[in-house]
N, C-alpha and C positions, 0 to 999 in steps of 0.2 A: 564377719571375720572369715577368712577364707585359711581352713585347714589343706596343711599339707600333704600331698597323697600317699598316706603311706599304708605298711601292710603286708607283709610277703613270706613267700617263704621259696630260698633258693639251693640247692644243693651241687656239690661235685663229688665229682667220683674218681681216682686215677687207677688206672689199670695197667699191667702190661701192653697193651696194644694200642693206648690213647686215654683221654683226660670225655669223661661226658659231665656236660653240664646242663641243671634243670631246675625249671622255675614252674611258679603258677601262673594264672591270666589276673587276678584281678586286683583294680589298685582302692586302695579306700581313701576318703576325704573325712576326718571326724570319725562320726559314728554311719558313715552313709558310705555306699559301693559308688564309686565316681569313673569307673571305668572295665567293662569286662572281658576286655581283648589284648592287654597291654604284654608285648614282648621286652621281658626284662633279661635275654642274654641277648647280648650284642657283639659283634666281631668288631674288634679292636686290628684284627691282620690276617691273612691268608692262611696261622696257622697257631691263633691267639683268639679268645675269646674270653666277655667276661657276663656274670649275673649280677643285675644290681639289686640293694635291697638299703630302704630309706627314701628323703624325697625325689621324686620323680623326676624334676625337673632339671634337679645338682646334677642327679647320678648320669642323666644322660650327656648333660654339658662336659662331665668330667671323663665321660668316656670318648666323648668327639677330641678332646685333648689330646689324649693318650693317642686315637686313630694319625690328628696331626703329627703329635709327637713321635711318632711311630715312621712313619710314613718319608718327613724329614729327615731324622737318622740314615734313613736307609737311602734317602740320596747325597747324602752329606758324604756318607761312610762307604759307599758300597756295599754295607752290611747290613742283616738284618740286627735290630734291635729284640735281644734275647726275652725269652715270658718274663725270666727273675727281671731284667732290665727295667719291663715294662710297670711290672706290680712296684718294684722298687719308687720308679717315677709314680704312680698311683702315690704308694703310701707318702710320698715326700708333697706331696697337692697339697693332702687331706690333710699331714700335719700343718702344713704353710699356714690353712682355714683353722685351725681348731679352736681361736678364742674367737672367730667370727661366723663360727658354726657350718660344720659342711657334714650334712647328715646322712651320710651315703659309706654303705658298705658294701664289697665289691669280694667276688671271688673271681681269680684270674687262673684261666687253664688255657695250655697248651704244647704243642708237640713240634720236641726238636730234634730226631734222632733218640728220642724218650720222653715221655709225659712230664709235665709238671702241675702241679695245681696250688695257688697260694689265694689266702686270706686276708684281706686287707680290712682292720674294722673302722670305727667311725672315728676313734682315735691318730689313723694314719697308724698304727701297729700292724707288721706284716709275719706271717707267719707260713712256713711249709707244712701243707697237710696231705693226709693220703687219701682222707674226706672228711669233709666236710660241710655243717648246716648254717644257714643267716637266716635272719628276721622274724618274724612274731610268732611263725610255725617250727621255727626249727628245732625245739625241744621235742618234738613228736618225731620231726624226721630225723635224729641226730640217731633218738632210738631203735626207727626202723637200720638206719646204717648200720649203726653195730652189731643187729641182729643179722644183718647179712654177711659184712667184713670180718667183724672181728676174730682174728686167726686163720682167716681167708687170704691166702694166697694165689700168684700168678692168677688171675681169673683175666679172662677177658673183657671185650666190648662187650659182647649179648649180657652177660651178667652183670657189667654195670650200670648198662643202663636199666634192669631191671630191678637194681637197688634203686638207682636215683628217682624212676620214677616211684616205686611202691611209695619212698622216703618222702615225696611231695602227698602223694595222692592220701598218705594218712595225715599229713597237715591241714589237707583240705575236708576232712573227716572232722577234726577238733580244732580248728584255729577259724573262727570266724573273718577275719581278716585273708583269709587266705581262700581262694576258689578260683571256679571255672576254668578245672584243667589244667592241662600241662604241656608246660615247651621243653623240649630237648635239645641239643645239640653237641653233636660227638667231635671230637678234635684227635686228629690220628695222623699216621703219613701220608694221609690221601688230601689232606688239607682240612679246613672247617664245613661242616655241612649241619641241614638241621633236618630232624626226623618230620617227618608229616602226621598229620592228628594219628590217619587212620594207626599207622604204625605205632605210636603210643599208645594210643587206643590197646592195640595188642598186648605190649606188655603190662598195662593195667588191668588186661582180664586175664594175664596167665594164674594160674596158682603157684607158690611158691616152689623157684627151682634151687634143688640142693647142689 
């Protein structure tokens, strides 16, 4: 019987100056590590991205959708298709599937003259958040967020992504399902881009900034 790869833990962050979004590397099958390089944030558009968490296989079909979906709009319309637009279309998939199982849960961030970040669960239920955790880590990271956010104000980039990633790198501490590192990726006015190890690297060995 061949299980589904699942296993993860994905967070965002919004901030003043941009939306960072961040995942770990590794997908599981069963009780066994089936892959330990897997990029689970994906760019959906030049100024939209998202993290998936559930199976693998859905969550990426359902993101190649959206990129279509996306893409078309914007030649049909001469406009771009807004982030809420796009999570909207997400959660309206996921519900389409829900009695024939689409097991994918997606956090959708990005920057349109302001940050957004929205939650879409496996339900097709959409939600605006300021942060937010997914998948079988995200009880540990949800914890580190709040220890950073809560009552936290205007902060910027550097410090969100110093939330996001501490908030993975303790999943992958206590959540077996969840390891081998961590991907980033900031969404701001400069467009979508994604940090390199080394740079992560960094902010997992700062010690906590106030």
């Amino acid at each position: 019987m061949l299980h589904p790869k699942r296993g993860t833990t994905t967070v965002g962050v919004k901030c003043t100056e941009g939306v960072v979004l961040a995942a770990d590397k590794r997908a599981t099958g069963g009780s066994s590590i089936a892959n330990k390089n897997v990029l689970k944030i994906a760019g959906i558009t030049d100024y939209c991205a998202a993290t998936i968490a559930g199976t693998v296989a859905e969550a990426f079909e359902l993101v190649e959708t959206l990129k279509a979906e996306a893409a078309l709009y914007a030649v049909r319309t001469e406009r771009h298709l807004s982030v809420k637009g796009i999570a909207n279309l997400a959660s309206e998939l996921i519900n389409s599937r829900k009695f024939y199982s689409l097991p994918v849960e997606l956090l959708i961030g990005g920057f349109e003259g302001g940050a957004s970040l929205f939650m879409v669960d496996f339900f097709g239920g959409l939600s605006e958040e300021s942060y937010v955790a997914s998948g079988s880590g995200s009880s540990n990271a949800i914890g580190v967020l709040r220890s950073y956010l809560n009552g936290k104000a205007d902060f910027g980039l550097d410090y969100a992504v110093e939330a996001a990633v501490k908030a993975v790198d303790s999943a992958i501490n206590w959540d077996p399902a969840t390891g081998e590192g961590v991907s980033v990726a900031v969404v701001n006015g400069g467009g979508l881009r994604f940090l390199t190890p080394e740079q992560v690297d960094s902010y997992s060995a700062r010690g906590r900034t106030s």
